[in-house]
C-alpha positions in Angstrom: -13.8 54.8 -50.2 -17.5 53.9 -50.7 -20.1 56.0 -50.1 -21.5 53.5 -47.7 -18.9 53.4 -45.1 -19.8 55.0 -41.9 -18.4 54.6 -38.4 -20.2 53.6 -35.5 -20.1 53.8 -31.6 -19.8 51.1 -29.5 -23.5 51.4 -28.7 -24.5 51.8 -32.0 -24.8 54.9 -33.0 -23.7 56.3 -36.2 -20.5 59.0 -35.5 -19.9 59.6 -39.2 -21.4 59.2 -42.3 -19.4 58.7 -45.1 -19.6 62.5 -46.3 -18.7 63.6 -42.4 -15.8 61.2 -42.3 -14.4 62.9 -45.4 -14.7 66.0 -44.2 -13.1 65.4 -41.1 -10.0 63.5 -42.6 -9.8 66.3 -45.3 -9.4 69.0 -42.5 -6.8 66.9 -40.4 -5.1 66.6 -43.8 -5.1 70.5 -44.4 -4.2 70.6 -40.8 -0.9 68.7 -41.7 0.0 70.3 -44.5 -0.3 73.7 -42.3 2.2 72.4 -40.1 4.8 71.6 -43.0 4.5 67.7 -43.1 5.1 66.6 -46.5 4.8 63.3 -48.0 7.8 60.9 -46.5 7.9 62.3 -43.6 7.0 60.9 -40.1 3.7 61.6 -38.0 3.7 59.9 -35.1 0.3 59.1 -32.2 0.0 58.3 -29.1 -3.5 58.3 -28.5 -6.1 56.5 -26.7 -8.3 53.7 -29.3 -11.0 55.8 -31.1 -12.2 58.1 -34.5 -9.6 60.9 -33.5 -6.6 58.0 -33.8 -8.2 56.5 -37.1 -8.8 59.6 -38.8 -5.5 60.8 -38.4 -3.5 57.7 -39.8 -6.1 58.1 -42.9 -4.9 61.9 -43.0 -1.3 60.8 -42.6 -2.0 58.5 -45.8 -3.6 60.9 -47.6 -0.7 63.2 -47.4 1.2 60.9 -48.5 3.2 60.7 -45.1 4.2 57.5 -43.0 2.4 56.6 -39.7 3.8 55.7 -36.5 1.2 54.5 -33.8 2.3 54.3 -30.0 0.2 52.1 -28.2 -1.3 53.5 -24.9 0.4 51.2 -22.5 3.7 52.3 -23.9 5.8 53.8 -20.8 7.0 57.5 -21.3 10.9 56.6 -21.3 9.7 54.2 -23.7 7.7 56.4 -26.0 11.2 59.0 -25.7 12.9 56.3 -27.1 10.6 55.3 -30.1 10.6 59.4 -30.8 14.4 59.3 -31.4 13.7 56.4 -33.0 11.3 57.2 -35.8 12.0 60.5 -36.3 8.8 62.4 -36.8 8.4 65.8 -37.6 4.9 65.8 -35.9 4.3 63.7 -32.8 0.0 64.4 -31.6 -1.2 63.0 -28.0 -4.4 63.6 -26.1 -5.0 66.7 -24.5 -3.4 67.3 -21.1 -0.4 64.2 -22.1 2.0 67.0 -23.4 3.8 67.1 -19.7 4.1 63.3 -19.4 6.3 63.4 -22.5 9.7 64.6 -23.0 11.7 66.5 -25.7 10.3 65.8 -29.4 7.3 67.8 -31.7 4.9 67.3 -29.8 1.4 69.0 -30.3 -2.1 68.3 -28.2 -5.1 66.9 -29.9 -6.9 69.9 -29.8 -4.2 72.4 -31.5 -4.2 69.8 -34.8 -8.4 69.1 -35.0 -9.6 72.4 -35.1 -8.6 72.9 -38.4 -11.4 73.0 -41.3 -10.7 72.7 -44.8 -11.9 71.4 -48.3 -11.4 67.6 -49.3 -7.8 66.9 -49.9 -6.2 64.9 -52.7 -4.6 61.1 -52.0 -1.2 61.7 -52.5 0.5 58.4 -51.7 2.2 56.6 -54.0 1.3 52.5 -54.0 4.9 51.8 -53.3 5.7 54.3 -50.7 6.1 53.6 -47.1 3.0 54.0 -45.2 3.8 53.1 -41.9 6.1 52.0 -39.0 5.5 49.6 -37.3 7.4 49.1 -33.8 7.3 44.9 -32.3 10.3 44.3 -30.0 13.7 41.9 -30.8 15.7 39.7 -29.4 18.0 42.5 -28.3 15.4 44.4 -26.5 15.3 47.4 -29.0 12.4 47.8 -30.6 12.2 47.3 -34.7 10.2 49.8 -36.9 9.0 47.2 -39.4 8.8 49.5 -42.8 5.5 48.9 -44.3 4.4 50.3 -47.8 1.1 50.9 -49.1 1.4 48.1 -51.4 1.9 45.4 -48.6 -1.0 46.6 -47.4 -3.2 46.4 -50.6 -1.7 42.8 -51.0 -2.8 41.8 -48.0 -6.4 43.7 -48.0 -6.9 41.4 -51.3 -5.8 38.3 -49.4 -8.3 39.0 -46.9 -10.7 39.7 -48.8 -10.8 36.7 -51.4 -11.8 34.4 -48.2 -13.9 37.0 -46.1 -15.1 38.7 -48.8 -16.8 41.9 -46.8 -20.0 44.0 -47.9 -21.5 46.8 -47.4 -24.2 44.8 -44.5 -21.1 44.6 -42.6 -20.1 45.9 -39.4 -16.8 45.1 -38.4 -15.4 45.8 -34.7 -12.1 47.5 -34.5 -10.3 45.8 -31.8 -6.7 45.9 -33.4 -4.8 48.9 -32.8 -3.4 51.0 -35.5 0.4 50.2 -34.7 0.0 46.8 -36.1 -0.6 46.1 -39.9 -3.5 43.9 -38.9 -5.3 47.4 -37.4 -4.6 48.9 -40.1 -5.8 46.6 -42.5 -9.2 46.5 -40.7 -10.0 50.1 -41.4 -9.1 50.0 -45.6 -11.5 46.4 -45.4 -14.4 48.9 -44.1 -14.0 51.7 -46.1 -13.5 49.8 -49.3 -16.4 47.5 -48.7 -18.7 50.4 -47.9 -19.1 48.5 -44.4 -19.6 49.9 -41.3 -16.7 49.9 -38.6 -17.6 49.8 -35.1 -15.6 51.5 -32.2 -14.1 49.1 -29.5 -15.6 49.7 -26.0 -13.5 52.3 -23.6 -12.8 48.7 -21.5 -12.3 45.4 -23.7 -13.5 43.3 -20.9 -15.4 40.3 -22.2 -18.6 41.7 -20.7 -18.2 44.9 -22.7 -17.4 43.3 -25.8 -20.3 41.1 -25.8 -22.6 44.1 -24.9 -21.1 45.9 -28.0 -21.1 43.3 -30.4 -24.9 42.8 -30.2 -25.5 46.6 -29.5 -23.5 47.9 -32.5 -25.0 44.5 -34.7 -21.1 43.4 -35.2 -20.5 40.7 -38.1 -16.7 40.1 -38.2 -14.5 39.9 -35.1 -10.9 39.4 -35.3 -8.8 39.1 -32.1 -5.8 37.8 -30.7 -6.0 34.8 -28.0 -6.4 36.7 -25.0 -9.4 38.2 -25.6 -10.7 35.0 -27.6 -10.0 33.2 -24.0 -11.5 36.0 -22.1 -14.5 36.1 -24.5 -15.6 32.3 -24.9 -14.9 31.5 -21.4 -17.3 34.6 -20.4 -20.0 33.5 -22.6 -20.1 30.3 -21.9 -20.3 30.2 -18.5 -23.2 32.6 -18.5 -24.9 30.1 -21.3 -25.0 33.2 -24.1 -24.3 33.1 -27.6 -23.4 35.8 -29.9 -25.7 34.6 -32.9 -24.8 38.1 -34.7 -21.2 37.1 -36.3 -21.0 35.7 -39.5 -17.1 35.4 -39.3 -14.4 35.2 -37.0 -11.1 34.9 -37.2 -8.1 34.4 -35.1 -3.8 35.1 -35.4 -0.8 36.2 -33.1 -0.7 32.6 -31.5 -1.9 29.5 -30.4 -5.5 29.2 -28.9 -5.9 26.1 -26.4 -8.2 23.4 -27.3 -11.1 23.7 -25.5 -11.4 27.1 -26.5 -11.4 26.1 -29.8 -14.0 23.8 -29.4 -16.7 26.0 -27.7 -16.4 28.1 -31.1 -19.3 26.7 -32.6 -21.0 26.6 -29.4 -20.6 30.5 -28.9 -20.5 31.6 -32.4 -23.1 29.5 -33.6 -23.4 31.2 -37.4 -20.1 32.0 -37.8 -17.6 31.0 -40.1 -14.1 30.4 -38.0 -11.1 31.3 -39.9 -7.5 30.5 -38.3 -4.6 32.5 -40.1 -0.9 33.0 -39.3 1.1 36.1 -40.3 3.8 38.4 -38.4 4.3 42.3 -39.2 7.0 41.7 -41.2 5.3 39.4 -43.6 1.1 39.5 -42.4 -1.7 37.8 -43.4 0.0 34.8 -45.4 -1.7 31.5 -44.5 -5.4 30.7 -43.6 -7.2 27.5 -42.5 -10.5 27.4 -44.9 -13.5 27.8 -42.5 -15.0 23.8 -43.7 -11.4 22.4 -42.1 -12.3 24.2 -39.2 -13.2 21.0 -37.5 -11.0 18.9 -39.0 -7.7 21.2 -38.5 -8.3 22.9 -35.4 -4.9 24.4 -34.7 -3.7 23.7 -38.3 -2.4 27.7 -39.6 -4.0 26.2 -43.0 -1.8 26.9 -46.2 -0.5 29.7 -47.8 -2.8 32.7 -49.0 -3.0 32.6 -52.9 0.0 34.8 -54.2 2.4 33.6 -51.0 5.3 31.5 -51.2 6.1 29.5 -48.4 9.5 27.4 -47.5 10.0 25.2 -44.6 13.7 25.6 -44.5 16.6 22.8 -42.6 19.6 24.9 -41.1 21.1 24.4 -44.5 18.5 26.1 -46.9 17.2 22.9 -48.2 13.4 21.6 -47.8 12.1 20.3 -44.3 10.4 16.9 -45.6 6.8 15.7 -44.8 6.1 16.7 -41.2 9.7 17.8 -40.3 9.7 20.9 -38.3 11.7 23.9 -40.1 12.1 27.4 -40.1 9.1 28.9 -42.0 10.4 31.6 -44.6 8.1 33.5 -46.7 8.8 34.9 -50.2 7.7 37.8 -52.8 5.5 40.6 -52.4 3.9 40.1 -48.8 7.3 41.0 -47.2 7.6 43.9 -45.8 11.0 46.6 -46.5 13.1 45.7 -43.6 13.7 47.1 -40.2 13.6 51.5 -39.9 17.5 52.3 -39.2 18.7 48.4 -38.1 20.4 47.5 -41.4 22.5 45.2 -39.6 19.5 43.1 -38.3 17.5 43.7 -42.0 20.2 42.0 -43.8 20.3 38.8 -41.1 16.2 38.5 -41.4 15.2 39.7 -45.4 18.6 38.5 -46.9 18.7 34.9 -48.6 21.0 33.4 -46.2 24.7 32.2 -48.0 24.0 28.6 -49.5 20.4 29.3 -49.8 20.3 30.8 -53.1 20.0 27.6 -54.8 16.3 27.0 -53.6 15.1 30.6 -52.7 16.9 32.6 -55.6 16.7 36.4 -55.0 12.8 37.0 -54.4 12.4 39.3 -51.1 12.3 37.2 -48.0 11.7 37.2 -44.3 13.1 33.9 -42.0 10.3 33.8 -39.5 12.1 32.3 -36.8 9.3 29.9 -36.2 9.5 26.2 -36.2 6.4 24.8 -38.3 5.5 21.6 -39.8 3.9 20.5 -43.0 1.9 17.6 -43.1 1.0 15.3 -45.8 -2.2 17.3 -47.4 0.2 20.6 -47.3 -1.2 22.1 -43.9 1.0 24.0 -41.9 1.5 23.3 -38.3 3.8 25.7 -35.8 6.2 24.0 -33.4 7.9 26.8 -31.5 10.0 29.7 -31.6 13.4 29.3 -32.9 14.9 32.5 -30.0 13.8 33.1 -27.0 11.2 36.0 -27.2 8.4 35.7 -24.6 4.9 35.7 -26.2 2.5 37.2 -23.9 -0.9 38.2 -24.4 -0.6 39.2 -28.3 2.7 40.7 -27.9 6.2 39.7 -28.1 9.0 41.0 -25.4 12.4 40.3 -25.1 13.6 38.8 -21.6 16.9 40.9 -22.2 14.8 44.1 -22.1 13.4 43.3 -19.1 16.4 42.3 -17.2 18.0 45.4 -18.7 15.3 47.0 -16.6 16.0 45.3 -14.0 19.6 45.8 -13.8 19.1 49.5 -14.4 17.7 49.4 -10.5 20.4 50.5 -7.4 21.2 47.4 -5.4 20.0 44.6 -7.9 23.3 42.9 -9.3 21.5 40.1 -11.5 18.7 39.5 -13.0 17.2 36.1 -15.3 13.6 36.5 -16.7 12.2 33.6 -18.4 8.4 32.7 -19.6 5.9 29.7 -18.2 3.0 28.5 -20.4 -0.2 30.3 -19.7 -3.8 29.3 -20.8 -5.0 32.8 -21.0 -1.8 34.8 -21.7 0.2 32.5 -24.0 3.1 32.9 -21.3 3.3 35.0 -18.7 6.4 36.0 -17.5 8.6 35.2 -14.4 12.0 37.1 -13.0 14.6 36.0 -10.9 17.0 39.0 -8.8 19.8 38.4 -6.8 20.1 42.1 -4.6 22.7 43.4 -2.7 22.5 44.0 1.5 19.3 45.2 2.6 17.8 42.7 0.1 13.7 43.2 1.2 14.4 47.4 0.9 16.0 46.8 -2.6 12.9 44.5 -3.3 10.4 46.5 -2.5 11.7 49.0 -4.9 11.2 46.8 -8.0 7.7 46.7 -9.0 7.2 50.7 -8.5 10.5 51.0 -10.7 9.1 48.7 -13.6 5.7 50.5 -13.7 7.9 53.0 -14.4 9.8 52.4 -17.5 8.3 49.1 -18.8 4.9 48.6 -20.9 2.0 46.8 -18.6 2.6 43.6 -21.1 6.6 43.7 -20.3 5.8 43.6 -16.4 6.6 39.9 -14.5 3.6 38.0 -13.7 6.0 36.8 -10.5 9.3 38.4 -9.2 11.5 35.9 -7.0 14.1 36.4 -4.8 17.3 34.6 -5.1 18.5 32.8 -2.0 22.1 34.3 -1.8 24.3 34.1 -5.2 23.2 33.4 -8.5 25.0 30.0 -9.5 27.9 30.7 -12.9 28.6 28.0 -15.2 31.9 26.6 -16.5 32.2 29.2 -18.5 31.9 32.3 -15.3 28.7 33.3 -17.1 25.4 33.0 -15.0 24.0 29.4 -15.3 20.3 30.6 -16.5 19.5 26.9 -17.3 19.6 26.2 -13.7 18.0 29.9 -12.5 15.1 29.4 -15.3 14.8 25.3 -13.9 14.4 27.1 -9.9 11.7 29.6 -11.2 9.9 27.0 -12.7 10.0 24.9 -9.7 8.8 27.8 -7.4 5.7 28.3 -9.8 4.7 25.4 -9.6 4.8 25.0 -5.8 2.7 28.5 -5.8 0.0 27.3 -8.1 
């Protein structure tokens, strides 16, 4: 870590120095070891964005431990779930959360930082796993993608040969630290001496704006939503946030106009598109001078990434043939925590594939993509049905799992509609029982109850009478989805 790193408040204050910030990870790293976590082991958070989250997954590294981060809008049957799942030893929430939470090692804030204790000694090892990483599947349960500290490094040096970050930096940390892309933001900082700024308690696009001149922010990466939220805000109030010398975007597609309004908004800053998933991050970039050429484009492959575009039968897509893009070597992560079923179907060469891909680590991205004639890379769909919606991917089976969990509803079909803002937001369909408008009514209070605020339906219909079946007795969700649609777009 550099001796000019230092962490700063949203309205631009310094918290830490580089000396306090030692200090204060040494003691939650004594504080660790006091409660018998050794290195391997599991330390899971759920704690709200801020220093208390990041110094703890820097402790958790130091130890030599893996992290598991819980984002805040995680339900509580959820967050149960993920506990059995990961396994901590040591789970830490905020202060007062203990009673929300059910069985598992739970401790409070408080009872972990008021520890003190001489700097401790970096125990990890640059192959060991360093974190978990939870993004939900197809099947509705969610995958703990097994990142190691070297995945990590790799992808800090990919970064860096295109950003290339110095200690005049301040870079605002608006990815959380259950993603590899929040985590990667905090090692950029500390091994660039730069200084990392705090998000604001509310990312509205109002506070953002006020933070990024208060706090003098340089580099902002976000995922569409808030890049939606953000231009639109500025440029209807004619500002500009002159400050930035880069941003750069991932986690989906941005629409046009957005896109366009970059330069108008950002007017110094160097616009960087990438593409990358948690299981294999930060792999391709658009250079910022193809910016206006490419808009859209997710540019080529990061030096040190191999890239296929893959037929059904293992052999290369041609020139602007859509395929399933599969990436290769060292930026692929170690598979799926306790799913070795599922790690075998995703980061095994497929049989009849060996011939082209050989037996380098891979990951089949289920994405359709494109490369053109110059080499660019250009993303077509999905190849499953996951619904993508703001920055996160959900399954429409764990919501209709939900939704047949609840007395009285006997089916359920939940599909996604394209969204400017959200990517897609998503839509349900329930056929109920007698006393259909009392069922009803009992939905929404249900879901806020056992689904995160991403997973709840934008719009929940009512089916008139029974669901239709198709030749086969199964529900005909071709012709429920094609209803849904219809009725959205009479509502709009």
């Amino acid at each position: 870590m550099s001796d000019t790193f230092h962490v700063i408040s949203p309205a631009g204050g310094h918290l830490f120095t580089t000396e306090e910030w030692r200090d204060r990870v040494s003691a939650l790293t004594q504080a660790l070891r006091e409660r018998n976590v050794v290195p391997g082991e599991h330390v899971l958070a759920w704690l709200p964005r801020g220093w208390e989250e990041a110094a703890l997954c820097q402790a958790v590294h130091e130890l030599g431990a893996v992290w598991v981060s819980v984002p805040r809008h995680t339900a509580p049957d959820q967050i149960e779930g993920l506990v059995r799942d990961a396994g901590p030893v040591l789970a830490v929430c905020r202060n007062g959360d203990r009673k929300r939470l059910g069985d598992g090692p739970w401790i409070e804030w408080p009872a972990l930082a008021s520890a003190h204790a001489p700097k401790a000694t970096d125990h990890h090892s640059p192959n060991g796993l360093a974190a978990l990483c939870y993004t939900s599947g197809s099947t509705g349960r969610p995958k703990g993608v097994m990142v190691t500290h070297e995945n990590l490094a790799g992808a800090v040096g990919r970064i860096e040969s295109y950003l290339r970050h110095t200690s005049h930096d301040r870079l605002l940390s608006l990815m959380p630290l259950n993603s590899p892309w929040g985590l990667l933001q905090w090692q950029m900082a500390r091994r660039a001496g730069a200084g990392i700024v705090l998000p604001p308690a509310i990312a509205m696009a109002s506070e953002l704006s006020k933070t990024i001149h208060a706090a003098g922010v340089t580099g902002l990466a976000a995922l569409p939503p808030t890049w939606i939220a953000l231009v639109d805000y500025l440029d209807s109030r004619r500002e500009t946030l002159p400050g930035l010398r880069y941003v750069t975007t991932s986690g989906g597609a941005l629409p046009r106009r957005i896109l366009d309004l970059f330069p108008k908004v950002f007017p110094n800053a160097e616009v960087w598109m990438t593409y990358g998933l948690t299981e294999a991050f930060r792999t391709t970039v658009l250079p910022a001078g193809e910016f206006e050429r490419l808009k859209g484009s997710l540019g080529k492959p990061c030096p040190g990434v191999r890239i296929e575009i893959l037929r059904a039968d293992g052999t290369p897509a041609g020139t602007d043939e859509p395929g399933e893009l599969v990436h290769l070597g060292d930026c692929v992560t170690q598979g799926y925590w306790r799913q070795p079923e599922l790690t075998r179907e995703v980061f095994n060469v497929r049989p009849g594939h060996e011939a082209f891909l050989g037996n380098s680590p891979v990951h089949y991205s289920g994405d359709r993509v494109r490369r053109d004639a110059e080499g660019y890379l250009w993303f077509e769909g999905r190849e499953d049905e996951l619904i993508k919606t703001g920055g996160y991917r959900t399954s429409a089976t764990l919501i209709e799992d939900a939704l047949h969990g609840i007395s009285g509803v006997v089916h359920a079909v939940v599909g996604g509609v394209p969204d400017e803002v959200l990517g897609q937001r998503i839509i349900a369909a329930v056929e109920t029982e007698s006393a259909r408008h009392e069922i009803f009514s009992l939905i929404r209070p249900t879901l806020r109850r056992t689904l995160s605020s991403h997973q709840q339906p934008h719009a929940i219909h009512l089916w008139p009478g029974k669901m239709p079946l198709n030749t086969n007795g199964k529900l005909d969700r071709t012709q429920i989805l094609r209803w849904l649609l219809e009725v959205e777009a009479r509502s709009e």
